[in-house]
Each structure stands twice: as structure tokens, then as C-alpha cells.
KOLLUM-893151 format. One record per residue: x, y, z of N, C-alpha, C, CB in turn. Coordinates in steps of 0.2 Angstrom, whole numbers, plus 5000, padded with zeros to 4 digits. Glycine has a CB too. Example, Ala and Ser with C-alpha at 12.3 -4.5 7.8 and 13.67 -1.06 7.14 Angstrom:
! KOLLUM-893151
506649725039506249785039506649845039505749785045 506449895035506849955036506450005039507049975029 
! end
This chain:
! KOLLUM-893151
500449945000500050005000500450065000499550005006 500950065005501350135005501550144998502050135010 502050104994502250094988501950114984502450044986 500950104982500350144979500550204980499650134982 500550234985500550304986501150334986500250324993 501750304987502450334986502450334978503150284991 502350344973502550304967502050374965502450204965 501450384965501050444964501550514966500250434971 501750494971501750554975502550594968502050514986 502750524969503450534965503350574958503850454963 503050544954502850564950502550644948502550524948 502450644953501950724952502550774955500950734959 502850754959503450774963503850804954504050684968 503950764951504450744946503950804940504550634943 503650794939503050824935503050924936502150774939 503050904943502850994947503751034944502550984962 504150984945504751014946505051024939505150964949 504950994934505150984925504351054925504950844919 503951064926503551114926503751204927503251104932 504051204934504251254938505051264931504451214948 505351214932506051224926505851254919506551144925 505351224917505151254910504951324912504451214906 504551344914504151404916504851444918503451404923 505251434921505851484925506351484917506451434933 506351444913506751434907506551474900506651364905 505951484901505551504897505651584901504851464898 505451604906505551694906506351704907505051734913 506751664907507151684908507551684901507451654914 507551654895507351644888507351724885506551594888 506551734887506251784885506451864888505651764885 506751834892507151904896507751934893507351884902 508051864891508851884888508851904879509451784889 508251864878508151914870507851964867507851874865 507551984872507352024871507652084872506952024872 507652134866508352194869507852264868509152204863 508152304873507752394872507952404866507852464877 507852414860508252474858507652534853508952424851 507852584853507552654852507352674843508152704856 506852694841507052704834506652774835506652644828 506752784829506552894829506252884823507452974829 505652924823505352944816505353004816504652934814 505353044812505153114804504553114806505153104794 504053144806503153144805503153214801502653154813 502653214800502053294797501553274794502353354791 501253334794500653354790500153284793500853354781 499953304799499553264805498953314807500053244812 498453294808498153334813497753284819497753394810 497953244817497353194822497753144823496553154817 497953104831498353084838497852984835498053154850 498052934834498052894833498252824838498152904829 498652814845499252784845498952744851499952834846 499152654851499152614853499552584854498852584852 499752554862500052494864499852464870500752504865 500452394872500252364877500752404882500252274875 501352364883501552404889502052454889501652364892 502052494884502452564882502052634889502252584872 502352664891501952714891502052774887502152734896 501552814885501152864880501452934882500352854880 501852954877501853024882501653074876502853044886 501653154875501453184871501953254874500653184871 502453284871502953344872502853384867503653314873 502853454867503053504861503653514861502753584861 503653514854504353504850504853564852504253494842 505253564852505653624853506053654848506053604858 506253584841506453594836506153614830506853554836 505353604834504753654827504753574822505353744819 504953554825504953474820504453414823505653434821 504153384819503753324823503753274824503453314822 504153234828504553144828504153124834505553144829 504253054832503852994837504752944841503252914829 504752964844505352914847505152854854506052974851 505352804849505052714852505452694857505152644845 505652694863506052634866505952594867506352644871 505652544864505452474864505752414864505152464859 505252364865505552284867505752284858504852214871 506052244856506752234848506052184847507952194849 505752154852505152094847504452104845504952034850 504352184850503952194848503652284847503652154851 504152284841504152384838503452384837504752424830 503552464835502952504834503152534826502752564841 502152524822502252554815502252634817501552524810 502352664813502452734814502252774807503052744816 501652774805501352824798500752864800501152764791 501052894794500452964794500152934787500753074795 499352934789498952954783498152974783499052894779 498153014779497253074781497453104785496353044783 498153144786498353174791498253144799497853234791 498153084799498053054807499053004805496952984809 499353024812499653004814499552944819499953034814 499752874814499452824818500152794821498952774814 500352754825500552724830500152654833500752784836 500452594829500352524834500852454833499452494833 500652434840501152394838501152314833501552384844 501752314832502052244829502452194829502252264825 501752144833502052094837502252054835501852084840 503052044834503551994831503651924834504152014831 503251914839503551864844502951784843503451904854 503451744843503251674843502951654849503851634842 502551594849502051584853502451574860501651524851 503151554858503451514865503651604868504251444864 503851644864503851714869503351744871504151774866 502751724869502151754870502051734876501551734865 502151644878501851624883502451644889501551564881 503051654887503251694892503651744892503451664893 503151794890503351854889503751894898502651894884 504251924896504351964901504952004898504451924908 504752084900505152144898505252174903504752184893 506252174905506652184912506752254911507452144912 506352324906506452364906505752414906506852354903 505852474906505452524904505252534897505752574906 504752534895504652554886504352614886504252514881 504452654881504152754880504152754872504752844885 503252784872503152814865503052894867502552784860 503652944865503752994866503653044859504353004870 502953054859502853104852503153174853502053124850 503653214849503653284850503253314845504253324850 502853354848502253384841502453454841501253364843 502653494836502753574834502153594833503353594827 501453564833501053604832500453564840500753604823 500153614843499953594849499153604851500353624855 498853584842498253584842497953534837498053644842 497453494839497353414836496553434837497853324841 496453384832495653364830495553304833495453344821 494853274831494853194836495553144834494053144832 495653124843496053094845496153024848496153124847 496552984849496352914853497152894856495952844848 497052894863497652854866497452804871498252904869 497752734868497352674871498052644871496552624866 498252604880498952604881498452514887499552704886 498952454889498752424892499152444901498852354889 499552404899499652414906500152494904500052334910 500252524902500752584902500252634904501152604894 500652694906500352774907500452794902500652814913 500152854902499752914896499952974902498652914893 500252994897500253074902500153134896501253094907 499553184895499653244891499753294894499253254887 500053364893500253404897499653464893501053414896 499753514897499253574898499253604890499553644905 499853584886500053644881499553644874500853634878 499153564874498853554869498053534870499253504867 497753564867496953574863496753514858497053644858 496253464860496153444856495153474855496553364856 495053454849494153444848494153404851493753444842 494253324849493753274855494453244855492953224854 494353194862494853134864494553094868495353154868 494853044867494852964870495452944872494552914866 495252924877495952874882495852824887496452924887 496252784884496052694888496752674891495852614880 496452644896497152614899496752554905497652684905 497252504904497052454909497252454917497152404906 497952444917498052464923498552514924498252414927 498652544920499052624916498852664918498952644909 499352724922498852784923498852814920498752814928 498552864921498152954915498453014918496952984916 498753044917498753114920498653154912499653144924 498153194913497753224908497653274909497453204907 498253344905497953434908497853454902498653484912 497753414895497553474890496953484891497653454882 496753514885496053574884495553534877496453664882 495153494879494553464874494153514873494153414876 493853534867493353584865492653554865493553614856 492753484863492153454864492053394868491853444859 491753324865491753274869492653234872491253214865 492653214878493053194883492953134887493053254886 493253074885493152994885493952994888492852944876 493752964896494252934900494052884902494552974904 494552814901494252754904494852714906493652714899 494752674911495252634915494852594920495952674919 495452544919495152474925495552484933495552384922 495952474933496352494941496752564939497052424943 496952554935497452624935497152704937497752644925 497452744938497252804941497152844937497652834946 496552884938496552944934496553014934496252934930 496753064931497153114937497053174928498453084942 496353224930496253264925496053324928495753244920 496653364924496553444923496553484917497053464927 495753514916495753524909495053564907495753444906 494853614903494453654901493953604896494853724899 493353594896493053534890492453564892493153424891 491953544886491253524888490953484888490853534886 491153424888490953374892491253314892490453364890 491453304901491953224903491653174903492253214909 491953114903491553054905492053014906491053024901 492152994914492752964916492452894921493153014920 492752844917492552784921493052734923492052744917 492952694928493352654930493152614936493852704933 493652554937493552494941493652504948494052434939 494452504950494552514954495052574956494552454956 495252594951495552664950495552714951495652674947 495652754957495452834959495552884953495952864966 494952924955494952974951494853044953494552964946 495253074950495453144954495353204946496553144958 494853274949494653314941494653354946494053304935 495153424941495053474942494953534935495553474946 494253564933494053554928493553624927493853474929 493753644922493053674921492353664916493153734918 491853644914491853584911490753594911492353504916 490553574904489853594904489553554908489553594897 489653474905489453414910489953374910488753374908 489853344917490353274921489953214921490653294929 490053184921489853114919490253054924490053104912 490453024931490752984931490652924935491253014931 490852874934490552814935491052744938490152794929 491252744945491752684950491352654951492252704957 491952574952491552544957491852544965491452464954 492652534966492952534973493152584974493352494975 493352624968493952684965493552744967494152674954 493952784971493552854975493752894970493852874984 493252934970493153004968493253084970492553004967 493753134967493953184972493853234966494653184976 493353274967493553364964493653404966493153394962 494253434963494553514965494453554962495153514965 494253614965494153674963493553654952495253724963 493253584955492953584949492253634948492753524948 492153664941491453724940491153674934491753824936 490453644935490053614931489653654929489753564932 489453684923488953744921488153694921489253774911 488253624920487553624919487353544924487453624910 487553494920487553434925488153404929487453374921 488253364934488653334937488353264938488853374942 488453224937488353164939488953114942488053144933 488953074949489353034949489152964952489953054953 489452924951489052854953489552794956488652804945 489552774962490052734963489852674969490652774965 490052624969489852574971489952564979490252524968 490752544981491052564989491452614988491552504994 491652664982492052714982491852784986492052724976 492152804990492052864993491952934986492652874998 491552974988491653044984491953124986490953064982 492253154988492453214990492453254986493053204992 491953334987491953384985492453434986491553394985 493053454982493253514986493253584984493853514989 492753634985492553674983492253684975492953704985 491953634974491553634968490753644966491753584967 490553654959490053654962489653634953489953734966 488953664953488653644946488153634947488853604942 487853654942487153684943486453624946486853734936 486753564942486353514945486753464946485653504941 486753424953486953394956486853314958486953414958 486653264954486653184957487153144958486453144954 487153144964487753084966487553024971488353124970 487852964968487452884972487952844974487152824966 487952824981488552784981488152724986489252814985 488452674988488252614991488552634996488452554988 489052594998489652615006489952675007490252575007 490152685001490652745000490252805002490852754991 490752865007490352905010490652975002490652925020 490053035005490153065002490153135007489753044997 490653175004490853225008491253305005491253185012 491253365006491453385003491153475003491453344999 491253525002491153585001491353614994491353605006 490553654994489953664988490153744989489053634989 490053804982489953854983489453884984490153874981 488853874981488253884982487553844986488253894977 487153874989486653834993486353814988486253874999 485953754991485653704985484753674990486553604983 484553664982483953634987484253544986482853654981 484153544990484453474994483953424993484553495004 483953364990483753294991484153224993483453274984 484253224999484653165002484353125004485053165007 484553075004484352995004484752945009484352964996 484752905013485352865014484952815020486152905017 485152745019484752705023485252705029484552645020 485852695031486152685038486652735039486552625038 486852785035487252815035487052885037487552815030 487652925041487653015045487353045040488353055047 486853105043486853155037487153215039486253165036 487253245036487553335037487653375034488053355038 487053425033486953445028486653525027486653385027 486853555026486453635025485653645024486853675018 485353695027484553695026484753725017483953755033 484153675016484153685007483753775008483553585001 483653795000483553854999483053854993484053904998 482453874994481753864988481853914980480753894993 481853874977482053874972482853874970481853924971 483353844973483853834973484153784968483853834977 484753764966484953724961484853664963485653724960 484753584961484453524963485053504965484053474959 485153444972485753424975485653374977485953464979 485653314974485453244975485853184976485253224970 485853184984486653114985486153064988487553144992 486152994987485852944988486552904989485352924983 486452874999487052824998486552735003488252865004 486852705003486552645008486952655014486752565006 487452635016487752635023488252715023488252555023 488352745017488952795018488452855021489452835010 489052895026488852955027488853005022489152985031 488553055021488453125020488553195023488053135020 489153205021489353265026489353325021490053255030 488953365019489153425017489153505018488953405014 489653535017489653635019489453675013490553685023 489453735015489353765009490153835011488453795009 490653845006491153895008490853965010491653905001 491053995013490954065017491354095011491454075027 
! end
């Protein structure tokens, strides 16, 4: 009987171990072939931002030299195309790798797609990155934009003229920016807006919500599951906000006619004012703590 079970035992022993050595063989494989190396493009005559990857981060810089180039520090197996055509410069990548790197892929470095752009005003746009960050800076204007990231974070200060599409799963997202209308969603990924902005739109499930010094001309909507919401010093003319656990808290510039809701949670709250702007927070267990600035 022992021999039954010693002979199982062995085998799987032997099995788990020829397992563990392939898998360690395999990244370590894919580690040593795989090299950074940098390529540089020429661009023009663009007006529309195109650019995808998996785990590069995205960046966007004005040019200094009035010139317009894409510079790649990439994995050598898997570069990025780099053409302009209908004026959209597009950027994605081109994945050279066999199944056995696929399945054990692993990159011992940092990878960056750093556009410099001499002109700092763009038409509809899209930057969709996986696991990498996006960062755009204050200096550029687009009409509309879209940005995807999975567990990639956003820092996002340009200036949209019209619609404004931000979305992520874990990654953080962190917008400062003049638009008329946001819409920022996310899993578990905090989100932070500081913003002047017609309507806001935004929708967590664990990932807490913070506005600064935000002005909404017309709607504000936020929605979140256990995500807390913090107002700070923000305001807009009509107000819904829903949470489940997540408390909601924060100071408003103006007095509001107040509709609160919450089944277990504190309330605190300013006497509402008749005929005032609508101000609608509904949570289950979170408190409600809100002031109005002096």
C-alpha cells in the first residue's frame, strides 16, 4: 500500500518540478532576447493623435525643434508601426513574437512612446495603452479625445473643445482640463478632476472620487459602488450623486435645494433654499457630510 501511494506521490513530485524548470526557462529565455532598443521617426502633415500599445507608456511633448517625431524605446520583438495617413498619425504595435515568447513573455525594462508635436492643436483623437501610462500635458487642445488604459495611469491637463472619454480598470486617473463634456470611468481606480467643464459624467465601482476646485455649468453626475466621493469646493448647477458604502463628503459654493437619501448612514447637511439648484446624493450605509464655503 505505502508503495501505491509513494510512486503517485513521486511522479507528480517529478512532473511539478520539469513544470516549475520550463516556466523559469521560458522567462528567463524571453528575458535575455529580448533587447530595448530605440527607433526615431520624421512625421508631418498630421492633425489627428492615433496611438496604441500594450505595455509602452504614451507620452505627448511640444517639440522644441518645430519638428514632429515619434521616438520608440521598445521591446526589439515587439516595435511599433509609425505612419501618417488622412493626416492622422497612427502608432501600433507589431508583434513579432512566437508563441513560446508569447507564453512567456517578460520585459526587464521600461518602454516609452514619446511624440514631440510642433503643432499643439489636434482634431479627434485616441490613446489606448494596456498596462502603460498616458500622460498629456496642459499645452495642447484637442476637439474630442479618448483614452483607455487598463492598469495604466492618465494624467490628463490638455484642453478638449468637445466630447472627453476617459476610461480605465485599476489604473488612476488624474484630469486637469477645460472641455464640455467628461466622462470618466473606472474599476477600481481613483479618480481625481480638476476641471471646468459643461457636463461630468462619472461612474466607479471601489475607485473613490475627488473634485478640485471643479465648476459644472450644467450637470454633474457621479455613481459609485464602495467608492467614497469628496467635493472640494466645487459646484454645478445640477447635482446627482449615488453611492452604496462609499461616504460622500465635501464643500459646495452655492446653497442647493437638497434631496438626500441614505438608509444607515450620517447626514450633514445645509438647510436647502426654495428654488435653489437640485442636489441629489443617495448612499446605503455611507455618510453624508456636506458645507457650503463662506
Amino acid at each position: 500500500m505505502k508503495k501505491a501511494i509513494l510512486i503517485p506521490l513521486i511522479v507528480g513530485g517529478a512532473l511539478l518540478t520539469s513544470t516549475v524548470a520550463f516556466f523559469v526557462t521560458g522567462v528567463i529565455y524571453s528575458a535575455n532576447t529580448a533587447k530595448l532598443v530605440t527607433n526615431e521617426y520624421v512625421v508631418d502633415n498630421f492633425s489627428k493623435l492615433n496611438v496604441e500599445t500594450t505595455t509602452a507608456n504614451i507620452e505627448v511633448r511640444v517639440s522644441e525643434e518645430k519638428i514632429s517625431k515619434v521616438i520608440c524605446m521598445e521591446n526589439s520583438k515587439i516595435p511599433h508601426l509609425v505612419n501618417v495617413e488622412d493626416e492622422t498619425l497612427t502608432i501600433k504595435p507589431d508583434d513579432k513574437r512566437n508563441w513560446f515568447d508569447k507564453a512567456f513573455s517578460f520585459t526587464p525594462y521600461e518602454t516609452n512612446i514619446i511624440i514631440y508635436a510642433s503643432s499643439t492643436n489636434f482634431l479627434a483623437s485616441n490613446f489606448k495603452a494596456s498596462t502603460g501610462n498616458i500622460a498629456v500635458p496642459k499645452d495642447f487642445v484637442f476637439t474630442y479625445l479618448n483614452v483607455e488604459t487598463s492598469t495604466g495611469d492618465s494624467s490628463l491637463k490638455c484642453q478638449v473643445l468637445d466630447e472627453y472619454n476617459v476610461t480605465a480598470s485599476t489604473g488612476k486617473v488624474n484630469v486637469e482640463t477645460i472641455a464640455k463634456n467628461l466622462n470618466v470611468t473606472t474599476s477600481t481606480g481613483n479618480i481625481t478632476v480638476s476641471a471646468t467643464l459643461d457636463n461630468l459624467n462619472i461612474s466607479a465601482s471601489t475607485g473613490s472620487v475627488t473634485l478640485n476646485n471643479t465648476l459644472v455649468g450644467k450637470n454633474l453626475k457621479i455613481k459609485t459602488s464602495t467608492g467614497d466621493v469628496t467635493l472640494n469646493d466645487s459646484d454645478a448647477s445640477s447635482i446627482d450623486i449615488e453611492t452604496s458604502t462609499g461616504y460622500v463628503k465635501g464643500t459646495l459654493l452655492t446653497y442647493k435645494l437638497f434631496d438626500v437619501k441614505t438608509s444607515t448612514g450620517k447626514v450633514n447637511i445645509p438647510p436647502s433654499i426654495l428654488g435653489g439648484n437640485p442636489c441629489n446624493i443617495k448612499t446605503s450605509t455611507g455618510d453624508i457630510n456636506i458645507t457650503i464655503k463662506e
